[in-house]
Backbone bond lengths (Angstrom), bond angles and torsions (degrees), N, CA, C in turn:
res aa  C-N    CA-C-N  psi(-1)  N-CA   C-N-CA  omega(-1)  CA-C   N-CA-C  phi
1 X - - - 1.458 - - 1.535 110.29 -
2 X 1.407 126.24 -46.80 1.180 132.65 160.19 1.325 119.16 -50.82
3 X 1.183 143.60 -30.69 1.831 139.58 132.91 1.298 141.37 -29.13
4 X 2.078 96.22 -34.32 1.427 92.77 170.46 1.895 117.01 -99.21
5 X 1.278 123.87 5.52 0.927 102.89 152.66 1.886 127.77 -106.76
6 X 1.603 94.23 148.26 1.609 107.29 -154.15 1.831 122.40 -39.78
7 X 0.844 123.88 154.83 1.604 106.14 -162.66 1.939 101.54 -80.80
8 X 1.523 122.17 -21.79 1.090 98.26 -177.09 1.667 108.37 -86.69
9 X 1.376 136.56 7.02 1.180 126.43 148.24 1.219 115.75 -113.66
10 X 1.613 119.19 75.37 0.945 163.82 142.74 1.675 121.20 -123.11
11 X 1.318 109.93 -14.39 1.331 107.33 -165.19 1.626 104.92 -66.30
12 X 1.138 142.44 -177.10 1.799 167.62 -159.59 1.400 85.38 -94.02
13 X 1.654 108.05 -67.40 1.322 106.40 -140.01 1.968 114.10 -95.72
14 X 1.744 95.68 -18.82 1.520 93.63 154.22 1.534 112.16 -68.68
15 X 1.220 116.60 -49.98 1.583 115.96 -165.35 1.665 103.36 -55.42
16 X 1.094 118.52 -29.97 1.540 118.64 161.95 1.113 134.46 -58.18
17 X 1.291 104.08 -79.09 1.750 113.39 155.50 1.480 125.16 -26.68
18 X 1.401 113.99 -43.21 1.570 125.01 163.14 1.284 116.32 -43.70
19 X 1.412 110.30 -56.41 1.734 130.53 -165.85 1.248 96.32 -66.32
20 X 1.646 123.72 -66.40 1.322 109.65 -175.81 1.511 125.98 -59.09
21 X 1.316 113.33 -31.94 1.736 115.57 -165.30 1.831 85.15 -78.53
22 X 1.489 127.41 -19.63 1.811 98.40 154.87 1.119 124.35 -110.96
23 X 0.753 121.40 30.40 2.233 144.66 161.75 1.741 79.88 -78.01
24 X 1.387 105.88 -108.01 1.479 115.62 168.80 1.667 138.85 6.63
25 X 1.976 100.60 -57.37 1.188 117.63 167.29 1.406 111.64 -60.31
26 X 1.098 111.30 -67.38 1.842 126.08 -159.74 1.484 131.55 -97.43
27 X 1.947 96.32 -28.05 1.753 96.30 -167.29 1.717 103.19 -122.41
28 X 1.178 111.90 5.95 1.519 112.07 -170.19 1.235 102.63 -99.29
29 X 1.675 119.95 144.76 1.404 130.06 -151.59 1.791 88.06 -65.39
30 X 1.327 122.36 -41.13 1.599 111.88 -168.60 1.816 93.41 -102.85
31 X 1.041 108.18 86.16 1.380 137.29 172.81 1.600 123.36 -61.49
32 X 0.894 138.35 169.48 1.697 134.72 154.66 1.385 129.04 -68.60
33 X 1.260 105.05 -28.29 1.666 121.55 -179.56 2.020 104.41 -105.77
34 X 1.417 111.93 -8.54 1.308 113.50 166.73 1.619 109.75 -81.52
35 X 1.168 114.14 -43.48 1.531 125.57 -165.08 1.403 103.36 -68.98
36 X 1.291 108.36 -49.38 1.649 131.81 179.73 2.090 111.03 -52.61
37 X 1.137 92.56 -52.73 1.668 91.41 159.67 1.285 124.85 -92.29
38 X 0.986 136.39 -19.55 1.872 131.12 146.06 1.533 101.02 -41.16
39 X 1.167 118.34 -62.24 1.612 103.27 -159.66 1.546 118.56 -89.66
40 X 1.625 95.28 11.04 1.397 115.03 161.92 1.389 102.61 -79.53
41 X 1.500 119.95 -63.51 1.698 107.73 -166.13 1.584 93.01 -59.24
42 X 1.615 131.25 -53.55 1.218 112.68 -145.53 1.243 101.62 -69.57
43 X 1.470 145.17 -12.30 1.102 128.43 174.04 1.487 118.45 -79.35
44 X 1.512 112.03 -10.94 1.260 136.67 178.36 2.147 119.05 -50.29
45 X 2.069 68.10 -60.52 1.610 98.77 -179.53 1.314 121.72 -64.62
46 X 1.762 102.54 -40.17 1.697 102.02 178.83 1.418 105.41 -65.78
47 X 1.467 135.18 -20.33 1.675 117.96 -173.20 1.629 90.77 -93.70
48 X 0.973 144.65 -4.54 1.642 127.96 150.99 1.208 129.96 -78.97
49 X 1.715 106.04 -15.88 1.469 95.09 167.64 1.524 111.28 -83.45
50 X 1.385 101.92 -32.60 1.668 95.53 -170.43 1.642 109.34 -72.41
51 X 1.481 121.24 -16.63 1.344 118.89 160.66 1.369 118.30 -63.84
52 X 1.469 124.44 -33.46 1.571 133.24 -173.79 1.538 90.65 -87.00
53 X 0.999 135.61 -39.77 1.608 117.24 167.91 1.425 130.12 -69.52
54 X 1.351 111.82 -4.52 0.899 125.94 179.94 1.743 121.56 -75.77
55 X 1.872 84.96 -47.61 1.343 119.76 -173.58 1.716 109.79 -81.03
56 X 1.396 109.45 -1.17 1.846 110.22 -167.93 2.083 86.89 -114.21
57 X 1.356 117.52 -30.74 1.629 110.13 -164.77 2.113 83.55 -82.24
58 X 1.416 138.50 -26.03 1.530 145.06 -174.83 1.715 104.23 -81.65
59 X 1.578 108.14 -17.11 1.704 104.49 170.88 1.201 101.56 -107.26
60 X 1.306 140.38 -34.44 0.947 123.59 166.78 1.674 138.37 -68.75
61 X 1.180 95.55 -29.27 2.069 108.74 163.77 1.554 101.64 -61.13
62 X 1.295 141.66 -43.76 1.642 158.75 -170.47 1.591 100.72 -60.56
63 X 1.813 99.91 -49.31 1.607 109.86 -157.49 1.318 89.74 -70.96
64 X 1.315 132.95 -40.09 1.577 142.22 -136.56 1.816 79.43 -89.88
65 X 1.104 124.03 -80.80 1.487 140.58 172.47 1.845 93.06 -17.75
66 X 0.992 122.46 -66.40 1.478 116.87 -158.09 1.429 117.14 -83.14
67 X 1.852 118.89 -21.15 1.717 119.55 164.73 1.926 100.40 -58.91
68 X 1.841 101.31 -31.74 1.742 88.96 -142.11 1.596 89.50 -84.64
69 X 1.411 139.75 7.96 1.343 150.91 -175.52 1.373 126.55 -123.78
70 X 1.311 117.51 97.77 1.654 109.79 -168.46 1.739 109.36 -79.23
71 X 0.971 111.42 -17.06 1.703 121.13 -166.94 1.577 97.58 -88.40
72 X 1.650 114.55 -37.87 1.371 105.02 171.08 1.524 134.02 -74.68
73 X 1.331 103.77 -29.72 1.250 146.62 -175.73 1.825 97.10 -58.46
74 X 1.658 108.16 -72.09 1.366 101.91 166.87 2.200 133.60 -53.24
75 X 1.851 88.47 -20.17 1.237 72.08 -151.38 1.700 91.88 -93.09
76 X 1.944 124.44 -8.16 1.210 118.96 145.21 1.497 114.07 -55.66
77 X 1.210 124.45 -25.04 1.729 91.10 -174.65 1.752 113.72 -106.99
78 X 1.191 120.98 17.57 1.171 145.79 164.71 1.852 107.54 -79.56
79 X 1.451 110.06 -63.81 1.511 114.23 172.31 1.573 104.89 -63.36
80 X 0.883 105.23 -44.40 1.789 95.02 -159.19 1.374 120.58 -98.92
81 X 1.364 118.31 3.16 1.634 121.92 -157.12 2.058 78.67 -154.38
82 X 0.988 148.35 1.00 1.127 155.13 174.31 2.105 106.25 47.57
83 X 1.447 79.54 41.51 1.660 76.52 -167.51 1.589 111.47 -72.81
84 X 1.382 122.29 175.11 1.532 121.78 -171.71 1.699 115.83 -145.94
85 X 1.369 118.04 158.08 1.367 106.23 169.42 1.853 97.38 -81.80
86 X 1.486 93.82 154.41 1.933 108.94 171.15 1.618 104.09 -39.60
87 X 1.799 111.51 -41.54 1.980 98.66 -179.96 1.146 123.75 -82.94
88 X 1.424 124.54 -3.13 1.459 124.72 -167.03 1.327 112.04 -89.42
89 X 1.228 117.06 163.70 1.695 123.11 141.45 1.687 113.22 -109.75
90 X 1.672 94.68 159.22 1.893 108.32 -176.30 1.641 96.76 -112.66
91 X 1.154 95.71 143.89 1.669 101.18 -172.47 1.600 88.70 -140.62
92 X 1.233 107.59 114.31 1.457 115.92 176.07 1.647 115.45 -103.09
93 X 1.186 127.50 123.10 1.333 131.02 -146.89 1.707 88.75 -123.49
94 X 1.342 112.14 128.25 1.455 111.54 174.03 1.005 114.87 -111.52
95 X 1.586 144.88 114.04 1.261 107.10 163.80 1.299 147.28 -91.02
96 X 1.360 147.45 -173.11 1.060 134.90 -128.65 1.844 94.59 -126.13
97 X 1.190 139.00 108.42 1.455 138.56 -154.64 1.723 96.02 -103.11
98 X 1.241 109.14 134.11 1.823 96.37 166.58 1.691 102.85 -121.89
């Protein structure tokens, strides 16, 4: 039985090479299916940064827009911070969604 299989897979150094390239494949802490989801998140991560950079150059064009505008400036922090002059009252009106 040992005759009929071929002598170069029989060899030392294939039968080695074999073992390791599935050590390597399947059981080694940096695996094929480990590497394969790492460069899943990191490809994950780079489209959130370039969305969060996206989202920091759109607050900062806004921020720049709202120092160089006092009329806008008040009337963002009136909507969004519900701020008021000392004589007024704020009457917040909700409406009612069905």
């Amino acid at each position: 039985m040992y005759r009929r299989i071929p002598k170069f897979f029989r060899n030392f150094y294939f039968i080695t090479s074999f073992l390791f390239l599935i050590w390597m494949l399947f059981f080694d802490s940096n695996d094929f299916i480990t590497q394969y989801q790492m460069n899943k998140t990191l490809s994950n991560l780079e489209e959130e940064k370039e969305h969060y950079l996206e989202k920091m150059e759109e607050v900062q064009q806004d921020r720049k827009e709202l120092m160089s505008n006092a009329e806008l400036l008040e009337k963002f922090a009136r909507e969004k911070y519900l701020m008021k002059r000392p004589n007024e009252d704020v009457f917040i009106i909700v409406t009612k969604e069905e």
